[in-house]
Structure formats: C-alpha cells, structure tokens
N, C-alpha and C positions, 0 to 999 in steps of 0.2 A: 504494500500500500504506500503513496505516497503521501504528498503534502497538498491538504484539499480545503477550502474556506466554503460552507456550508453556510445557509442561509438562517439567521440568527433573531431571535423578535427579544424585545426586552421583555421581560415580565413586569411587571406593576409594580411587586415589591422592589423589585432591583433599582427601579427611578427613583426610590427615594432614600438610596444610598447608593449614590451614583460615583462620589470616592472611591468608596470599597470596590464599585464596580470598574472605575479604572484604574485602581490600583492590581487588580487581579490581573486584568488583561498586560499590564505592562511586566507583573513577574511572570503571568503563562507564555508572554513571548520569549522573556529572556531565556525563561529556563529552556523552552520548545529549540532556542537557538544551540544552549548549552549542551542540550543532549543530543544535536546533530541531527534534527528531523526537520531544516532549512537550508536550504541554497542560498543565503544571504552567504557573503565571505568574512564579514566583520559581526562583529559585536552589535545587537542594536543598539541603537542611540536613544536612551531612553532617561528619565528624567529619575529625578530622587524617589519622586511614587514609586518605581518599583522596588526597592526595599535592598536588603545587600546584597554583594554579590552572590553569583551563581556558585555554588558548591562546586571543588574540584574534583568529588569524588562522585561518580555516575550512578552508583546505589541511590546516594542521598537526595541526589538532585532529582534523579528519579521518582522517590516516592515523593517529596517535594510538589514537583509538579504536577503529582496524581493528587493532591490532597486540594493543589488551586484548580485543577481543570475540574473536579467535583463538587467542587464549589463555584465555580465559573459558571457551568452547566445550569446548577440549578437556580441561579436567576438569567437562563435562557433559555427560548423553546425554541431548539433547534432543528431544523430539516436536514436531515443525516441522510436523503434520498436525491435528495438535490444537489451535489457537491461539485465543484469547480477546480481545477488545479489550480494554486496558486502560480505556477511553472508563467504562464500567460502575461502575467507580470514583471513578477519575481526574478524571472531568469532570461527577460526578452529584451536584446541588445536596441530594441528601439527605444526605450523608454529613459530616462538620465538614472546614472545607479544610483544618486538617493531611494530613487523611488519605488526601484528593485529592490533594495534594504528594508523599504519601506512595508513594501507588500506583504513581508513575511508575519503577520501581528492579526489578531482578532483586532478589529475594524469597528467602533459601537460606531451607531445611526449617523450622531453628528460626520465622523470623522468619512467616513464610506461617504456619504454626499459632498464631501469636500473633494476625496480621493476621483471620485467616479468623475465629477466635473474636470478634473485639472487631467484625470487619463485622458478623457475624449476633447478636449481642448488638443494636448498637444498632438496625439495620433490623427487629428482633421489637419493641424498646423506641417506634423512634418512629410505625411503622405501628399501635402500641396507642394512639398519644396520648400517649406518654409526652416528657418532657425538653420541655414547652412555653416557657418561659421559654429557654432557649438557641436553641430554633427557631426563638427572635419574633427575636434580634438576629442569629439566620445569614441569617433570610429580610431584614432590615432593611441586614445587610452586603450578600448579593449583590444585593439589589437597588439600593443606591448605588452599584457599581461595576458593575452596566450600565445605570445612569444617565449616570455618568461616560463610558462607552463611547459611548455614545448620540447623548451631548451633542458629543463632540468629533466623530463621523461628521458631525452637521447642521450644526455650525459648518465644519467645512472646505466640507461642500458649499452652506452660502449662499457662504464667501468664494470659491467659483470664477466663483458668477456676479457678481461685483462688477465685471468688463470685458465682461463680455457686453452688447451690442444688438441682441439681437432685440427684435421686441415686444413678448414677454409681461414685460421688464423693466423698459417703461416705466410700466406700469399703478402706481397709485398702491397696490392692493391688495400685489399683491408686493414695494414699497417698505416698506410695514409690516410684511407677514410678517418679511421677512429682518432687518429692525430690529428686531422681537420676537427672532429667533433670536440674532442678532449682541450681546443685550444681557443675554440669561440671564444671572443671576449661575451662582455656580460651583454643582455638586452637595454637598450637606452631606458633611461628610468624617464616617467612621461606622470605628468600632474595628473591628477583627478579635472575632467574638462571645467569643474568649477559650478555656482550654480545656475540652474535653467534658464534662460531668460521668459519672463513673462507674454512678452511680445516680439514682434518681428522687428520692430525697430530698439529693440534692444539688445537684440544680435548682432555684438560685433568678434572680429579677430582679435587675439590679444597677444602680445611679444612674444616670438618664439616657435609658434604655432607652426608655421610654413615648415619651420628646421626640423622642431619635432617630428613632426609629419613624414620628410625625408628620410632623418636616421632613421627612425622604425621600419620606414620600407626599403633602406637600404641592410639593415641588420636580417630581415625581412628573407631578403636575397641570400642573404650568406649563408641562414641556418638551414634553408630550402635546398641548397646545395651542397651542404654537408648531411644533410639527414637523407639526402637523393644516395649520394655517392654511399653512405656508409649501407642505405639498404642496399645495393646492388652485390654486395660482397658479403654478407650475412645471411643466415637462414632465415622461415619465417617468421620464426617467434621472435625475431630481434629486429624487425624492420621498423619503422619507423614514418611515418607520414603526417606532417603539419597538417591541420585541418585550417580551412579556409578563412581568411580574414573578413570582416564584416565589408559588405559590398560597398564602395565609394557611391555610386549614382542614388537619387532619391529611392526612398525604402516602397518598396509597393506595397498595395495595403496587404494585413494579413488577414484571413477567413477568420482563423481561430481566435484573435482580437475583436474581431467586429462580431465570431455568434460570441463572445464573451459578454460583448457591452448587450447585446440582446438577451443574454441569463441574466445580467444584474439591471438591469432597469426596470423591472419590476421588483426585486427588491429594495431598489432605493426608491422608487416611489410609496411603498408600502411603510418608509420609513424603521427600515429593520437595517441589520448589521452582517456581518460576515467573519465568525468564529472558523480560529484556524484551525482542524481538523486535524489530528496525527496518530 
C-alpha cells in the first residue's frame, strides 16, 4: 500500500477544539515523515504545535503515531473508499518543491481550499507557458539532484567490482571505464529555485541562472558518458543508465492532474479535508 489522502469531514466535536485538532495533524505528519511512509526528502516544516521531536527509535515512534492517528481518526469521518495518491502532488516535478513537501500532511478544510486554489492556479499558469524563468532553475534544481543520485548509484556500483576476477575485469576497456566513473568530479551544487512567484510579472531570472543551467548540463554530458562506456564493458546486473532529465519545453498538461482536480473538487466544495492515509 502506498501513501493515499482520503476524503476527511470534520466532526462537530472536533470544531471546537480545533488546537488539538491541528496540533495532531502536524505530529501525524511529522511522525508519518519519521517512519518513512513519505516521498517528501526533508523534514516537514512545521511549527512548535507539533510538539518534540520525532523519536529516533522506530518502535517508539511507531506506537506514537498509532496512538495520534487514533485519535486523529476519531474527530474525522473518513472515506477510506475514496483514496487519492498523494504521488500526484507530492512527487510531480511540475509543481515548486515546497509544495511537494507540502503535500505530504493531512490537509483540514481551511488549508485544502487554500492548497486546491494555488494547485490549479499554477498548473493553468504553467501549462500556458507561463513563470519560464522559475521553470528554467526548478528544471536546473531537479535535474542536479538526480545527477547527484545518479552519480553516487555508479560510483558505488564500479567500487563493488574493485575485488572482483572474472574476466571481463581484466580487459583494459573496463579498466578505463571505471576510472572515468571513479574520477567524476562532484555534480555542480545548484540553489533550491527559490520561492514561487505569484504572478507572471513577477517572474524574473536571477544571477547565475544561465551558468547554472550550463554546468548541470554540461556535468550532464560527462556522467552520461561514463555510465555509457562503463555499461558496455560490465555485465547486467552492473549496468547503469541515467534516467531522463525533466523536459526543457513547456510541461503538457497531465490526465492524472487534471482527473485529480476533478476527485477533489467536490470535496472542497463540501468543505471537508484530506487525511493522509498510511
């Protein structure tokens, strides 16, 4: 099972102890983050309401989290038959990663009507072409950080065969490949693109951008040709292939975004929320 936000209605009593009730939500994210049942990559960002840190020991945190998501529960009445992946959000290179960060959290009423508006604001904004200069440094971010991902999967897998003797590690070919691989310098380190802009005319470039842009796709080049050469001269459990970088031209729309906005819009007009599922 994955990670699913399921259609959420407050209960009556819960409105009037609305603290309690987002203070729960903000320990059931942390903790849901803590025990690895999120594609967020960081920590959420979340305020002193959630209470102290996350237990470093998975038992504890564990039952922790069983004791706020049963309590969470019962000031909601939830549609555990309607379930949504969060993936849609959470993990969609269209979106700015706050907002992927963001995604990963039971959502009450307010916050969902806030969220649901500013989604379909910017996926009308950037399926038009719009906010191109924030695009260039988000596509410029994620693509140094599955560089960086990349890069460290083919360095671990040359340094496995560094005791191996079979044959094909004597060849003088695969000697070089894994010395091309073994000697990459590091992936250019690349900002976070910053925050969204609200509007079109508040899209600009900012220093550096252009360069950035460059070294990433020229570092781009070099680790694509060492992971080429090093697969040709290893077997196949050792091969190695970059997966593709997010496409430069305007995003086209996506189905599974737009039936997304078509499941939640009737829960936000019902005025209900979206409890994260795990």
């Amino acid at each position: 099972m994955g990670t699913d936000w399921a259609p959420a209605a407050v209960r009556d009593v819960a409105r009037r102890e609305l603290g309690e009730l987002v203070r729960l939500t903000r320990a059931h994210t942390r903790l849901a983050h803590a025990l690895g049942h999120t594609s967020a990559p960081d920590k959420p960002d979340l305020t002193e309401e959630a209470g102290p840190p996350e237990e470093a020991d998975h038992d504890t945190a564990l039952a922790r989290w069983r004791g706020i998501d049963e309590r969470l529960r019962s000031l909601l009445v939830l549609d555990l038959d309607n379930p949504h992946r969060v993936h849609v959000i959470g993990a969609n290179p269209l979106f700015p990663p706050e907002w992927r960060q963001a995604a990963w959290a039971t959502l009450l009423p307010d916050e969902l009507a806030e969220w649901s508006a500013r989604w379909r604001h910017w996926y009308a904004e950037t399926t038009a072409g719009e906010f191109r200069h924030y695009r260039d440094r988000l596509r410029t971010w994620d693509t140094s950080r599955l560089l960086a991902e990349t890069q460290a999967d083919l360095l671990a897998t040359a340094r496995t065969t560094e005791n191996r003797t079979n044959a094909w590690t004597r060849g003088p070919a695969f000697a070089e490949a894994r010395h091309r691989v073994l000697t990459l310098p590091p992936p250019p380190a690349v900002p976070a693109p910053g925050p969204p802009p609200r509007a079109a005319g508040d899209d600009r470039a900012t220093p550096g951008q252009r360069e950035r842009r460059e070294a990433v796709a020229r570092h781009r080049a070099l680790l694509e040709r060492a992971a080429r050469e090093f697969s040709r001269t290893v077997p196949g459990a050792f091969k190695r292939h970059p997966r593709p970088s997010p496409p430069a031209e305007e995003p086209p729309r996506d189905p599974w975004v737009e039936e997304f906005f078509g499941w939640l819009a009737p829960i936000v007009s019902a005025g209900h929320g979206l409890y994260l599922w795990i």
